[in-house]
C-alpha positions as CSV (number, residue, x, y, z in Angstrom):
1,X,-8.6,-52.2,-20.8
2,X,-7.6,-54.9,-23.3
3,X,-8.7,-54.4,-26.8
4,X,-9.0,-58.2,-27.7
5,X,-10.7,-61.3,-26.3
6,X,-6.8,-63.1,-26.1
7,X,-5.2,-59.9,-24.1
8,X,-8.8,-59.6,-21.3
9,X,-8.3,-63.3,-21.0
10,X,-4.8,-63.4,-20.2
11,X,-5.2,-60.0,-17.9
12,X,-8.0,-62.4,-16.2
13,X,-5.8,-65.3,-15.5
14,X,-3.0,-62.6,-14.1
15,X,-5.4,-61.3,-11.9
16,X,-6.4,-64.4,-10.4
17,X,-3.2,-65.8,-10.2
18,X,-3.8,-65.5,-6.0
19,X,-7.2,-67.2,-6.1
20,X,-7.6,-70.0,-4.2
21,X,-10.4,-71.8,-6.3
22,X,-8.8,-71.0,-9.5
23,X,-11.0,-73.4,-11.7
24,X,-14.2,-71.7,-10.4
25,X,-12.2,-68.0,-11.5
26,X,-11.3,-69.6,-14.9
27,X,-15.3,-70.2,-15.5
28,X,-16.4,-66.5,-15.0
29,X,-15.2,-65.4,-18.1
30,X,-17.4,-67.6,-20.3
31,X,-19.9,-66.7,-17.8
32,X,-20.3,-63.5,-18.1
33,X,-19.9,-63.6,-22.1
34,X,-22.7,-66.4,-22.4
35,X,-24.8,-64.0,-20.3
36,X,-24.3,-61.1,-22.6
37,X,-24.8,-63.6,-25.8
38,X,-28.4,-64.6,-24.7
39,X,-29.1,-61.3,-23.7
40,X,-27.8,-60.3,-26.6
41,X,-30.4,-62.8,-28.5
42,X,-33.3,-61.7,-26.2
43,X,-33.3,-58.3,-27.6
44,X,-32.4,-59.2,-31.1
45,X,-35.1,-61.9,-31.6
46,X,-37.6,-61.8,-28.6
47,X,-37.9,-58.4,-28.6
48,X,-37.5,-58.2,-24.9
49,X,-35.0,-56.4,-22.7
50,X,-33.3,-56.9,-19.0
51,X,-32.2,-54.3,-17.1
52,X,-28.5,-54.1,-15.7
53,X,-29.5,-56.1,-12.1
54,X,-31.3,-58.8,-14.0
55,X,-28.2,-59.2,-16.6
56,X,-25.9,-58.8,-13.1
57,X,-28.3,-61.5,-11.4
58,X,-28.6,-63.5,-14.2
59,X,-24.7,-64.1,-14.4
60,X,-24.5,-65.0,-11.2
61,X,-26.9,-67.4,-10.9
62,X,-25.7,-69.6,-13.9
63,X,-21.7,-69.4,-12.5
64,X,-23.6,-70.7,-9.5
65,X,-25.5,-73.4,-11.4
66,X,-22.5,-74.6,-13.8
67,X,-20.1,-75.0,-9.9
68,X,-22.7,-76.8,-8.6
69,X,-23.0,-79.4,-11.3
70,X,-18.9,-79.6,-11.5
71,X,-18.5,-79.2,-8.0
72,X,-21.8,-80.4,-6.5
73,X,-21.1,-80.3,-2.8
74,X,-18.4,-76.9,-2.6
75,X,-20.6,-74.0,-2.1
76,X,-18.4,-72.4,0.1
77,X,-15.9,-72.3,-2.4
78,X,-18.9,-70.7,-4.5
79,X,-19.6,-67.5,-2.2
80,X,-15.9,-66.9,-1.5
81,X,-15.2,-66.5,-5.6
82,X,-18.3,-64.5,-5.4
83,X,-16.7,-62.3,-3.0
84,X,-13.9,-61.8,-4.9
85,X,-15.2,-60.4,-7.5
């Protein structure tokens, strides 16, 4: 596991060096982190808690809502970097 944001990045981009919607890959990253920042928030200043799934689902639904808005009519391309992850 990489020990810094710079090193899980790069590791990221070697992984997906195969994808074949590699701007949609490049976006999971800050995905997943903005996820765990509100969450993050939620519990530090709303006092309220999600468990795993609803993190999980809550990821997924905004990587689906920031392709849609950059690539409005792709989602195919959507569920097939879904599936590779």
């Amino acid at each position: 596991m990489p020990s810094k944001i710079d090193e899980t990045l790069f590791s990221w981009e070697e992984a997906g060096v195969g994808a074949t919607n590699r701007e949609r890959w490049r976006m999971i990253p800050a995905c997943i982190w903005w996820t765990i920042w509100r969450e993050r928030n939620d519990r530090c200043f709303e006092n309220r808690d999600n468990n795993l799934l609803e993190v999980k689902l809550k990821c997924i639904l905004l990587f689906c809502f920031w392709c849609i808005n950059v690539y409005s009519n792709e989602t195919e391309s959507i569920i097939d970097v879904l599936r590779c992850i």
